[in-house]
VMD Tcl script that draws the C-alpha trace (Angstrom):
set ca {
  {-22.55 21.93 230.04}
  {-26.60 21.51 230.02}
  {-27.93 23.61 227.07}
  {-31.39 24.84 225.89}
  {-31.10 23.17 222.69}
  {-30.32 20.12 224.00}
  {-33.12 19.43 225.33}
  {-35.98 21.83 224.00}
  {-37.05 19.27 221.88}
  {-36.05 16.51 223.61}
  {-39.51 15.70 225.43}
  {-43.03 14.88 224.07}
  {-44.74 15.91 227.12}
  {-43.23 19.34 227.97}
  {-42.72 22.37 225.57}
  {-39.44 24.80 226.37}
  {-39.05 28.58 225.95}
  {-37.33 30.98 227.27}
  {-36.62 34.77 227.14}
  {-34.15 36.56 228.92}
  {-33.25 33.59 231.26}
  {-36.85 32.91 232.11}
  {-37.80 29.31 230.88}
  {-41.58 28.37 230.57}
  {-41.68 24.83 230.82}
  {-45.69 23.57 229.38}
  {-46.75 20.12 230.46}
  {-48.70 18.52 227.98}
  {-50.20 15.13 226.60}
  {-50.52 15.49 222.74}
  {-51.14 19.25 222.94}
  {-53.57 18.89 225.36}
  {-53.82 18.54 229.15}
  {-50.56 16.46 230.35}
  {-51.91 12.41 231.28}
  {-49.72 11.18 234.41}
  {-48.46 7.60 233.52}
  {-45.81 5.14 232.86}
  {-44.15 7.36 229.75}
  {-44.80 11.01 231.57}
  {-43.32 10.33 234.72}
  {-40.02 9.46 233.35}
  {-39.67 12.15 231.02}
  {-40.36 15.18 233.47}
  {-37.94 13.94 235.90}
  {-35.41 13.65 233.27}
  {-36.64 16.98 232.00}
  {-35.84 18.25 235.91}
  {-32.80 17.49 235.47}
  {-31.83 18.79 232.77}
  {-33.24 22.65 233.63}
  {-31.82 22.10 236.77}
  {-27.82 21.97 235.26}
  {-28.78 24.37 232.67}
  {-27.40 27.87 234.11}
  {-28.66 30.10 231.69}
  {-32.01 29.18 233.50}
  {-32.64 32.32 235.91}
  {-36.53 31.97 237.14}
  {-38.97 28.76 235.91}
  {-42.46 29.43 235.49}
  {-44.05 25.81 235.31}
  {-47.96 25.44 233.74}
  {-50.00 22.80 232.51}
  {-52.19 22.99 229.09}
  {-55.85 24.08 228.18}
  {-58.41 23.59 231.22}
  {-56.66 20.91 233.87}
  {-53.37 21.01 235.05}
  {-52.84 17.57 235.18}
  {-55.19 14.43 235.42}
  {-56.41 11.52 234.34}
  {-58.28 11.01 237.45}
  {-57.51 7.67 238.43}
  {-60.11 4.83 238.42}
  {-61.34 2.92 242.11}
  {-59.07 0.41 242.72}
  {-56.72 1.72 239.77}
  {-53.13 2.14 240.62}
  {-50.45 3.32 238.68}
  {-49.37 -0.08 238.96}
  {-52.03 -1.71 237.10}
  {-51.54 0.85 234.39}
  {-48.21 -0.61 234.33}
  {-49.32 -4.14 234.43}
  {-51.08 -6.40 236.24}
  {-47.98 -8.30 237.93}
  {-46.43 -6.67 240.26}
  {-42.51 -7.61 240.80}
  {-40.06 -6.18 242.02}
  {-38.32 -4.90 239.43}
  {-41.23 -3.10 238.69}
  {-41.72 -1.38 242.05}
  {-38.09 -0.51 241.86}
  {-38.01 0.80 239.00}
  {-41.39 3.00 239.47}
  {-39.66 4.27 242.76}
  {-37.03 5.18 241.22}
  {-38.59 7.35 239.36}
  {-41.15 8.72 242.42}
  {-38.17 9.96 244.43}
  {-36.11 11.51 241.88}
  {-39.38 13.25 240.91}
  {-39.32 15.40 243.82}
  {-35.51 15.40 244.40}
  {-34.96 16.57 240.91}
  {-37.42 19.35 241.25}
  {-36.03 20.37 244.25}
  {-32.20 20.46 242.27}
  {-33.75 23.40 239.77}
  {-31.51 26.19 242.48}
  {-33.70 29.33 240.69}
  {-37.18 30.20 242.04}
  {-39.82 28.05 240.21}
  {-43.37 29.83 239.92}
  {-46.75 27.49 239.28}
  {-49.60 28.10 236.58}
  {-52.54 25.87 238.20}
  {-54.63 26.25 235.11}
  {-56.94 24.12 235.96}
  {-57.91 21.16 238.52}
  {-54.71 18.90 239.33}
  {-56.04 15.31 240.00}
  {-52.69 13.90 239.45}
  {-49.65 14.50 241.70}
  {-51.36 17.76 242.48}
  {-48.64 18.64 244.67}
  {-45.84 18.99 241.88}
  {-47.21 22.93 241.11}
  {-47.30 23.24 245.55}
  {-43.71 22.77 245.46}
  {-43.04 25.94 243.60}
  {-41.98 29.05 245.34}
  {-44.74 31.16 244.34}
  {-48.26 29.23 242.96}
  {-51.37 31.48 241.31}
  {-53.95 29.39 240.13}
  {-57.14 29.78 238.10}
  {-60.34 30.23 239.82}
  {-61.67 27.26 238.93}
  {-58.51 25.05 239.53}
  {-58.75 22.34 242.52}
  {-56.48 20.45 244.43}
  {-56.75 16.34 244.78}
  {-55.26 13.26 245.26}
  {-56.87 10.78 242.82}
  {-53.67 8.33 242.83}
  {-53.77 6.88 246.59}
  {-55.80 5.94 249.64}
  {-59.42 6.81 248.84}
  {-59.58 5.82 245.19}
  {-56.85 3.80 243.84}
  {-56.56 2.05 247.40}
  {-52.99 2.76 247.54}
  {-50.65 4.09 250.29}
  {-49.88 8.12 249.77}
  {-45.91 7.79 250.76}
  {-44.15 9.09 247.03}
  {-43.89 12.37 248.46}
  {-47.74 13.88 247.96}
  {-47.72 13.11 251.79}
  {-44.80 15.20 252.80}
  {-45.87 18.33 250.52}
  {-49.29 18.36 252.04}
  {-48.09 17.69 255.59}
  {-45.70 20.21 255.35}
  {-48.24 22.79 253.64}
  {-51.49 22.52 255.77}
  {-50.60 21.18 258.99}
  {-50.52 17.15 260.15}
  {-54.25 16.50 261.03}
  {-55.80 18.88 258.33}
  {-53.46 16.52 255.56}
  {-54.99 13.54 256.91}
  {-58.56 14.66 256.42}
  {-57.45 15.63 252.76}
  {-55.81 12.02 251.87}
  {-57.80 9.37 253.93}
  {-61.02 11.39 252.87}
  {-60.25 11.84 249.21}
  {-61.05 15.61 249.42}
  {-61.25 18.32 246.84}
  {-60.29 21.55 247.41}
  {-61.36 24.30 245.34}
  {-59.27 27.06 244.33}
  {-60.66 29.87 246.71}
  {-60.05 27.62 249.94}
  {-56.37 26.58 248.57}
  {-55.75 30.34 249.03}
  {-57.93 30.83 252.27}
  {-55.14 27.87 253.57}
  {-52.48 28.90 252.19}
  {-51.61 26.37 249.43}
  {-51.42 29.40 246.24}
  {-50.67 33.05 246.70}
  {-53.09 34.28 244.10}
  {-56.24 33.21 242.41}
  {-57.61 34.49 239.07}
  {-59.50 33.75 236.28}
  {-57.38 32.03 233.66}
  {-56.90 33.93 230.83}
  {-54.73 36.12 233.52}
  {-52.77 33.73 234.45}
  {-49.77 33.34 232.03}
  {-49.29 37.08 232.07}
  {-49.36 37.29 235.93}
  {-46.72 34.41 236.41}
  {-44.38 36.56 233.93}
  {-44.86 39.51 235.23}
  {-43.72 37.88 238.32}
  {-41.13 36.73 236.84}
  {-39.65 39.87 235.41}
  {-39.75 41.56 239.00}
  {-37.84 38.69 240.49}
  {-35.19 38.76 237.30}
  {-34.36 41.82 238.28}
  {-32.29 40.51 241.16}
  {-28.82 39.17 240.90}
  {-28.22 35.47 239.72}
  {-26.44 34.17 242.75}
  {-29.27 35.92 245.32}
  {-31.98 34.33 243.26}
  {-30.13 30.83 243.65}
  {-29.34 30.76 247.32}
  {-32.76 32.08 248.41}
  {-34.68 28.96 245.76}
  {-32.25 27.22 248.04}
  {-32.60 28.74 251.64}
  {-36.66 28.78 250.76}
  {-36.70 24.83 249.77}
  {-34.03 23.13 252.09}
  {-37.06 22.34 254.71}
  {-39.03 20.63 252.27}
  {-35.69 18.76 250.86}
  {-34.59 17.47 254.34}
  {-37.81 15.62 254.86}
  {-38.28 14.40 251.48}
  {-34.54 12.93 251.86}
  {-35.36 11.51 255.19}
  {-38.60 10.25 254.70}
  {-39.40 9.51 250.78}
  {-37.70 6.34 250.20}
  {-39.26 4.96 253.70}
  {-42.83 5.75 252.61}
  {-42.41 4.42 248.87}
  {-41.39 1.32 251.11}
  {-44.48 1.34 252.73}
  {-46.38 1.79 249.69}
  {-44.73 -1.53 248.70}
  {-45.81 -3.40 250.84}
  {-49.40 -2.18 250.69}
  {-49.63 -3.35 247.24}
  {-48.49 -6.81 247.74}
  {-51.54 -7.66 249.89}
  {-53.86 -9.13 247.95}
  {-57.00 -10.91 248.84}
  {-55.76 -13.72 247.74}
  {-53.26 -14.06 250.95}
  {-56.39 -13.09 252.92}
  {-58.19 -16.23 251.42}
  {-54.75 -18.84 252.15}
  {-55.32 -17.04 255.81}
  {-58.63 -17.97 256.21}
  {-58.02 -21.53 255.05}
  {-55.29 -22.01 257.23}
  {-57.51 -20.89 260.08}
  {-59.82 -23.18 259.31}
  {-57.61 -25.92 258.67}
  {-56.39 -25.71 262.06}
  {-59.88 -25.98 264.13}
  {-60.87 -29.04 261.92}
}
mol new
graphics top color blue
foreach p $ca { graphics top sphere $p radius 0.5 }
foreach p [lrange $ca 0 end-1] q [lrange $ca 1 end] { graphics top cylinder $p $q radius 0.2 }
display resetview
């Protein structure tokens, strides 16, 4: 059986705590706001999975550190990839999917309502917090996707694509990703993406306070309605997730170096 001390110190980029069965999971990078990369991803879908099979967990109330929720924004033409290394195989790709999928699977495994701090702007897999069952955010917060089409020139199909989709309708999600836009905190509630908005010192008390109200409910009814309120968004990212990780595959192994053997070719062939 999954217990809190086995794994409240487990992880260097998330901080455990709970009272009365309400665990505050913090993601952080060295104290300070959590860095998406090669060592984070791995650990917070582990770290899923573990609060998911612990069942003294009754409500999770999931927050970032200081001023962003989660960044670095990534560089033009940056991938997580190349952060990675510069040689793609596919070992590599497998591996990093791997990891992608269960990311959102696990999360979607934790079978007690999950409630989102957006502390502050979330440039990295900005839809992790959006999966929650309830999301407040901090008046200044934002929502982007720095990782994919518009900046890092890579295909938006680990799941960021479903989540948006899902949350603000099919063509107002394909302005957001093939555009690269930011949305502020006051138009995430005007659409629909948070249920509250506030400045952020109010934040952490709000999202217990929350909490509490919910505790107050039985353990099973707090379960099966995480799991009634979630099964939409788990039957398309079962469906669809491992497809669109495909597709982001492939998108990466077109370099312009094949464009350059295509051009000679072409011209070999009219000579």
């Amino acid at each position: 059986m999954t217990t809190l001390d086995s794994y409240k110190n487990k992880y260097k980029h998330i901080q455990f705590e709970r009272h009365d069965g309400i665990l505050q999971m913090t993601l952080h990078t060295n104290n300070g706001p959590l860095q998406w990369g090669p060592s984070s991803q791995p650990e917070i879908v582990q770290a899923f999975t573990d609060v998911g099979a612990d069942r003294e967990n009754r409500l999770i109330i999931l927050t970032g550190t200081g001023d962003v929720f989660s960044g670095p924004k990534a560089e033009p033409g940056r991938s997580f990839y190349k952060e990675v290394q510069d040689n793609i195989t596919a070992d590599l790709l497998d591996r990093t999917h791997w990891y992608a999928k269960r990311l959102m699977t696990r999360m979607l495994d934790i079978e007690v309502p999950m409630i989102a701090i957006v502390n502050g702007p979330a440039m990295r897999h900005s839809e992790i917090p959006l999966m929650c069952d309830i999301v407040i955010a901090a008046d200044d917060a934002s929502f982007e996707d720095t990782a994919h089409f518009q900046i890092a020139s890579q295909v938006p199909g680990d799941g960021i694509n479903i989540v948006y989709t899902m949350l603000l309708g099919l063509n107002r999600a394909r302005y957001f990703m093939l555009m690269g836009e930011i949305i502020p905190a006051k138009k995430a509630l005007e659409l629909g993406l948070v249920s509250e908005v506030m400045p952020r010192k109010d934040l952490l008390p709000r999202a217990w306070e929350i909490a509490r109200q919910l505790a107050q409910k039985n353990d099973l009814l707090l379960r099966y309605t995480r799991i009634v309120l979630s099964q939409p968004l788990r039957n398309w990212m079962e469906r669809d997730v491992a497809y669109h990780l495909g597709m982001e595959s492939l998108a990466k192994l077109d370099k312009e170096d094949v464009h350059s053997d295509d051009s000679e070719i072409a011209q070999a062939k009219h000579k």
